[in-house]
N, C-alpha and C positions, 0 to 999 in steps of 0.2 A: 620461363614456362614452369610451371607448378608442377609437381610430382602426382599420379595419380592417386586418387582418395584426401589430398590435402585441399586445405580450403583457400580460393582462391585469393589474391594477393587485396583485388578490391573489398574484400567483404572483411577485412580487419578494421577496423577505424582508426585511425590517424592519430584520437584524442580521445581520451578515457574520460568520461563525469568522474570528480571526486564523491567520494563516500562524505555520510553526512557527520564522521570525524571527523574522516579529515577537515573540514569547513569550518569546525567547531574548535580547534586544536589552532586555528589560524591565529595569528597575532592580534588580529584587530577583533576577532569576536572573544578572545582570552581577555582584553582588555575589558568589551563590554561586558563581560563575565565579573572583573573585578568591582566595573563600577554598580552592576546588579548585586553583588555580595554586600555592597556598602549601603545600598537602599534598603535592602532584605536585615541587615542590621539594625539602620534604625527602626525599619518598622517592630521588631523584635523587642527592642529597647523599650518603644512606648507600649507595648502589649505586656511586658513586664513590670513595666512604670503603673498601668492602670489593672493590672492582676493584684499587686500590691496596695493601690487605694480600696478594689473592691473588696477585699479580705481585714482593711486596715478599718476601714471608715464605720461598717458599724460595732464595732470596739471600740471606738473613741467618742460617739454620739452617747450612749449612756450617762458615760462621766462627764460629758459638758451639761448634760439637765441635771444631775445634782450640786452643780454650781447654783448660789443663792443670786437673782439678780430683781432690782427693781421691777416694776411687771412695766414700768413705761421705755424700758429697755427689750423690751420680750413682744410684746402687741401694745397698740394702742386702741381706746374703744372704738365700736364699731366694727373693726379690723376684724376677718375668719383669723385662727389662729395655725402658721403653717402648722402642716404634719409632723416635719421633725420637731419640732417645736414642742407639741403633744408629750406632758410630763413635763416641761419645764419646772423647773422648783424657783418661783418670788417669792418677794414677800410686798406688802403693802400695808399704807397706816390709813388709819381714818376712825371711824364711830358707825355704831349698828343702828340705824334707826329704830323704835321702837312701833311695835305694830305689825313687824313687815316677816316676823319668824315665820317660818311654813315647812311644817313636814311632807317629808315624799316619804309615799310608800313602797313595798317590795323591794329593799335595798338588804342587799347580801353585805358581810361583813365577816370576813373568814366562816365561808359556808353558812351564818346563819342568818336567818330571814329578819329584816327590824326595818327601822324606819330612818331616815336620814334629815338633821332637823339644821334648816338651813335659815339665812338671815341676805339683809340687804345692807352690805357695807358702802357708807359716802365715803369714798377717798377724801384725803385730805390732800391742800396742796393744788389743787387744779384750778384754773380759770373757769369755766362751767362745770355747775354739778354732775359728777361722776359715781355712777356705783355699779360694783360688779355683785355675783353673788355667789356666796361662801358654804360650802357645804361646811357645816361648823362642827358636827358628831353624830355617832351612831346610837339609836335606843330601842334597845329588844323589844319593844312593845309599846302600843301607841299610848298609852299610859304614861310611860316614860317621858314619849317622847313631849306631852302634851305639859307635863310638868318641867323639863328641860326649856319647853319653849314658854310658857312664865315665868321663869328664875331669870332667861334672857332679856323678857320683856321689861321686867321690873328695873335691871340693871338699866338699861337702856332708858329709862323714864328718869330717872336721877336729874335733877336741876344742875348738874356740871355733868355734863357727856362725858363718859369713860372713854377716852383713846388707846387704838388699838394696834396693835402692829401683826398684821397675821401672814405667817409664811405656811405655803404651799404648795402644791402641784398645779399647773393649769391642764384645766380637760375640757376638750371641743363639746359644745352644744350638743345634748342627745337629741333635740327635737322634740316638739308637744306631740305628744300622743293621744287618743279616745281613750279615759279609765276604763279597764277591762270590766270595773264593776256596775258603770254606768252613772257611775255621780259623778254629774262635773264637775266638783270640787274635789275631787281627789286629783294628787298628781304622782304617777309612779313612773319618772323618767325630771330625770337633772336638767330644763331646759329654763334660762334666764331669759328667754322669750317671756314663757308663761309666766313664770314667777312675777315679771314685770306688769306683768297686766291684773297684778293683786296686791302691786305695791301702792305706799303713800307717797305723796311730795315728788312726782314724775314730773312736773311740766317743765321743759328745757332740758331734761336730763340724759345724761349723755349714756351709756350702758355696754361694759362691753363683753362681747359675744361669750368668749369661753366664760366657765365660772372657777371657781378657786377653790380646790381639795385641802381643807386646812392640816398639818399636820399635827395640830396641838387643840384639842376638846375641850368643852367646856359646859359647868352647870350638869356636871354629874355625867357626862355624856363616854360615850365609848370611842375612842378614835378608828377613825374611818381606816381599814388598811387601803393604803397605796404603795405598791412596791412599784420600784422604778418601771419603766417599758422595758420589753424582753431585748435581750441583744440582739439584733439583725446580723449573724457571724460574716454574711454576705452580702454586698452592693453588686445586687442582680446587673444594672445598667453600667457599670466599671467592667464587670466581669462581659457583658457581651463587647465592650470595646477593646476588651483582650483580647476574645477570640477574634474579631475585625481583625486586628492589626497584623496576627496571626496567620491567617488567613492572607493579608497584603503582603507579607515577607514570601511566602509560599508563590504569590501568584507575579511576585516580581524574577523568580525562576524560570517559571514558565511563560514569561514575555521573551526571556534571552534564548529559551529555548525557540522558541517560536519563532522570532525572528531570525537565528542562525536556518531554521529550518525554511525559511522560508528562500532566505538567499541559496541556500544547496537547489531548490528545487527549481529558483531563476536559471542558477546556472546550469544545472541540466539542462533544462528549455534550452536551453540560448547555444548549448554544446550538441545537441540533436537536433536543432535544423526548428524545432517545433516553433511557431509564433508565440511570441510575450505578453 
């Protein structure tokens, strides 16, 4: 018999639920704990693996375009020219046709406004004729540049064709444009499309896409500035699969939590009578 004001003997319960320490402090979810710590690691590992390419990679892309390489190493004609690619520095041999020199207008040149007097070089060396084309140098004034492009002309008329070897930058197609002035013979945009449809000696010709910033002028001309492309200090796409991975170590924590939590809360069910 119970003493009066105490609680009676049936209304203690027999079996206590554990706390959701205690559950967690158990051998076998300690264990799962070790082997979530070793998952949560590598994930860690590779998120610091691609933290380091995204911080590394455009640091190293600069210095591999000032490497000098064949341009049939780099694109082949036809071929868009990848992005990273953009800037590469070839070089290429071959001869300037004659006839085919064309300036473009509104071209800047460390701030100042000239003309860029361009040509059609035939590769030499290929099975089908091949030609890209050559931003060759810069001239203050179309004067200049109109004289530049006869000294070219005449060089190129020569009864033994002068060979050439011209190294450069390659830069993607600007696309034809409408002259802002309204003459359709002006051209103020670098596109080897257009130029091609004022060349000579096309038929079969092969052409390809980007054209070629030469580094070295000629015929009194001003070299064109090219400085390298800017450093990217970041690999935006590296750096979001850092935080991903980041992000998986973290979320392999809260699976072992989860699941310990989950089993506390069976076993309560199961120690209160409640259905499963």
């Amino acid at each position: 018999m119970s003493s009066p004001g105490s609680v009676p003997d049936e209304a203690i319960p027999e079996v206590f639920p554990p706390t959701l320490r205690e559950v967690m402090v158990r051998p076998r979810w300690i264990g799962m704990l070790a082997l979530f710590v070793v998952v949560a690691g590598v994930f860690a590992w590779l998120g610091q693996w691609q933290l380091g390419r995204a911080l590394a990679t455009g640091n190293t892309v600069p210095a591999q375009l000032e490497v000098v390489k064949p341009i049939d190493q780099v694109v082949k004609p036809g071929q868009y020219l990848d992005g990273a690619l953009v800037g590469q520095r070839v070089s290429v041999s071959g001869f300037y046709l004659p006839g085919d020199f064309i300036a473009i207008s509104q071209r800047l040149n460390e701030g100042a406004e000239g003309y860029w007097v361009t040509g059609q070089l035939r590769v030499a060396g290929t099975a089908k004729p091949t030609s890209i084309a050559v931003a060759i140098g810069w001239a203050p004034s179309k004067a200049k540049a109109t004289e530049a492009i006869a000294a070219l002309d005449a060089q190129a008329r020569q009864p033994v064709r002068v060979a050439v070897t011209v190294t450069g930058r390659l830069v993607a197609d600007e696309g034809p444009v409408v002259p802002p002035s309204g003459d359709p013979l002006e051209l103020t945009v670098m596109s080897p499309a257009a130029l091609l449809s004022r060349w000579h000696d096309i038929a079969g010709l092969e052409v390809y896409r980007p054209y070629l910033l030469s580094d070295q002028a000629e015929a009194g001309l001003a070299t064109i500035s090219a400085p390298p492309p800017a450093e990217n200090g970041v690999n935006w796409l590296n750096l979001f699969y850092a935080v991903e991975w980041a992000v998986f170590a973290g979320f392999a924590f809260y699976m072992w939590y989860r699941l310990a939590k989950d089993a506390w809360e069976k076993e309560c069910e199961e120690l209160s009578g409640a259905p499963t």
